[in-house]
Short mmCIF file of the C-alpha atoms (twelve columns), coordinates in Angstrom:
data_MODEL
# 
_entry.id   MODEL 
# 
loop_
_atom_site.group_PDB 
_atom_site.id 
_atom_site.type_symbol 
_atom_site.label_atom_id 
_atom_site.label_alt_id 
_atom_site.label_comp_id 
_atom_site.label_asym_id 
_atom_site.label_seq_id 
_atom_site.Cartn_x 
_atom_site.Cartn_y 
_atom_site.Cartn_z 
_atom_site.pdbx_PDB_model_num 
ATOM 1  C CA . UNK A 1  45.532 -81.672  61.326 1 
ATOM 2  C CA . UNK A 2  45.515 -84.322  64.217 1 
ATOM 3  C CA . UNK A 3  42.071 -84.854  63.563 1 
ATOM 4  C CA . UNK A 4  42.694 -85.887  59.890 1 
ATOM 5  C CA . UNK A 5  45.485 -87.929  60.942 1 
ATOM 6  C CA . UNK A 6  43.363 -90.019  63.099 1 
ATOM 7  C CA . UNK A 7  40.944 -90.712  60.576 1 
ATOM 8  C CA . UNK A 8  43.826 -91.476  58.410 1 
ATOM 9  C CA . UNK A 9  44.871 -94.395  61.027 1 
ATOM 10 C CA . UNK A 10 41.130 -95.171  61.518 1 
ATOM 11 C CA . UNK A 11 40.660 -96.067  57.841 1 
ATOM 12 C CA . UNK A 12 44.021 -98.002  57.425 1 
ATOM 13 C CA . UNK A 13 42.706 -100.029 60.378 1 
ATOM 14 C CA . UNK A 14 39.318 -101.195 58.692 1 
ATOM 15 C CA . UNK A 15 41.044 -101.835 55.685 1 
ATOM 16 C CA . UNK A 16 43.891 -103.808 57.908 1 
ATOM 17 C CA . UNK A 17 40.554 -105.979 59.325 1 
ATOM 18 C CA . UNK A 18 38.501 -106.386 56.542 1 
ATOM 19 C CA . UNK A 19 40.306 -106.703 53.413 1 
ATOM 20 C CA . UNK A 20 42.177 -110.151 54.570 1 
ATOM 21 C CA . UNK A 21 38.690 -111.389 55.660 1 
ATOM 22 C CA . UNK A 22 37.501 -110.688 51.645 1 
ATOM 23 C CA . UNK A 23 40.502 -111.868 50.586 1 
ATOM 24 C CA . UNK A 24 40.446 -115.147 52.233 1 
ATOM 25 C CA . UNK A 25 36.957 -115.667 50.775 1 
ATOM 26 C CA . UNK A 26 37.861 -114.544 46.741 1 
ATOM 27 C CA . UNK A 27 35.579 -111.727 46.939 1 
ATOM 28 C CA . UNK A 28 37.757 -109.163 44.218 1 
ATOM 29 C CA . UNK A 29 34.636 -107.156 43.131 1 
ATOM 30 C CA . UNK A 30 33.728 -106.595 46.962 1 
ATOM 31 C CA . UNK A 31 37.046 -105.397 47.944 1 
ATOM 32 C CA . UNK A 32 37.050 -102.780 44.757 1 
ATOM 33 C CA . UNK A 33 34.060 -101.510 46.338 1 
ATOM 34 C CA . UNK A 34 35.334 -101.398 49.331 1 
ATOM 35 C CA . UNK A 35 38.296 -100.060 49.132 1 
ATOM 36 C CA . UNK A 36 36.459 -97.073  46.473 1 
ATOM 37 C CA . UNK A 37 33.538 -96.273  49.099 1 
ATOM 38 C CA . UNK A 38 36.259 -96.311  52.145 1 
ATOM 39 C CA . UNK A 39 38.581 -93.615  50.078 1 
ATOM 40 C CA . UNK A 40 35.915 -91.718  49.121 1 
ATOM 41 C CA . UNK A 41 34.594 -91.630  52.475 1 
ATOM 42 C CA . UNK A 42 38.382 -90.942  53.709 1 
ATOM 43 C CA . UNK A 43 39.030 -87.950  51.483 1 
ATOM 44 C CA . UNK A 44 35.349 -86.346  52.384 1 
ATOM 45 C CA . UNK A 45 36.023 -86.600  56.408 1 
ATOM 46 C CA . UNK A 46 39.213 -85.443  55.944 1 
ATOM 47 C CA . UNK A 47 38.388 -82.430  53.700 1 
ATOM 48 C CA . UNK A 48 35.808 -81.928  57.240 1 
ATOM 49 C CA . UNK A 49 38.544 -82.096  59.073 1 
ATOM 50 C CA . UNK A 50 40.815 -79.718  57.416 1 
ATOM 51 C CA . UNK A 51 37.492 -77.106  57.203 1 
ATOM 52 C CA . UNK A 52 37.817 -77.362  53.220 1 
ATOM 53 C CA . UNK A 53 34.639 -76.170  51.584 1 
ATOM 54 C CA . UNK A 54 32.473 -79.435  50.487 1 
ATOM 55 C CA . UNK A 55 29.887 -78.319  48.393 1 
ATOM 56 C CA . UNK A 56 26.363 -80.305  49.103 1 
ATOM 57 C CA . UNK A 57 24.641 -82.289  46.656 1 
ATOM 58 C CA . UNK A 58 21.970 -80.761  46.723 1 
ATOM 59 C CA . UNK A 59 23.645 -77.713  45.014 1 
ATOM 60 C CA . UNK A 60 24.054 -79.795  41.977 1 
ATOM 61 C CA . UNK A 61 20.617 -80.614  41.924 1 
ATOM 62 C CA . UNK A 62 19.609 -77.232  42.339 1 
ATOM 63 C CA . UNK A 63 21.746 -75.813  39.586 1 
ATOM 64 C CA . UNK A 64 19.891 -78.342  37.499 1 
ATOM 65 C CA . UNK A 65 16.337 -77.999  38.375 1 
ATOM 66 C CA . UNK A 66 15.949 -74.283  38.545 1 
ATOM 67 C CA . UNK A 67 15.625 -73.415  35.256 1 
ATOM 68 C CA . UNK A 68 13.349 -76.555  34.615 1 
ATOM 69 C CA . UNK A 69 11.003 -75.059  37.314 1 
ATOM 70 C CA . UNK A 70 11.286 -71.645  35.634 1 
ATOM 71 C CA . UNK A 71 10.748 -73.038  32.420 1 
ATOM 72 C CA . UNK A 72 7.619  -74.641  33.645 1 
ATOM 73 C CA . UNK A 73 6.307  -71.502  35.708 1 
ATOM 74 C CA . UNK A 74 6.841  -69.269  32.546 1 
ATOM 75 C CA . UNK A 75 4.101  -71.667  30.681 1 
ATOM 76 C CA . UNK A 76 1.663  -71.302  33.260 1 
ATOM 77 C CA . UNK A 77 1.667  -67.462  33.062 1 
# 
């Protein structure tokens, strides 16, 4: 829990530094991305933190691919 915290305050920091700086310079699309890549990274650490289950890409692409590599296997028999 203290560990989430922290990255909590850690995030709020960056965004405390570097959204003034974009600000300051008119840069709206930047600071969208920003501030949606620095939540998503947020939420993922702190699901790390709090030991939630994450599932890995690569699962998805896995799901996906299998029964294309079956299908293909099957015509080569």
């Amino acid at each position: 829990m203290v560990l989430a915290i922290a990255i909590l305050i850690i995030s709020i920091i960056i965004a405390i530094l570097y959204i003034p700086k974009l600000k300051k310079q008119q840069e709206t699309k930047t600071i969208l991305v920003f501030s949606i890549l620095l939540l998503i990274g947020t939420a993922l650490n702190m699901g790390i933190a709090l030991k939630i289950n994450i599932p890995s890409p690569l699962d998805f692409i896995t799901f996906i691919f299998t029964p294309i590599k079956d299908f293909i296997v099957s015509l080569t028999k």
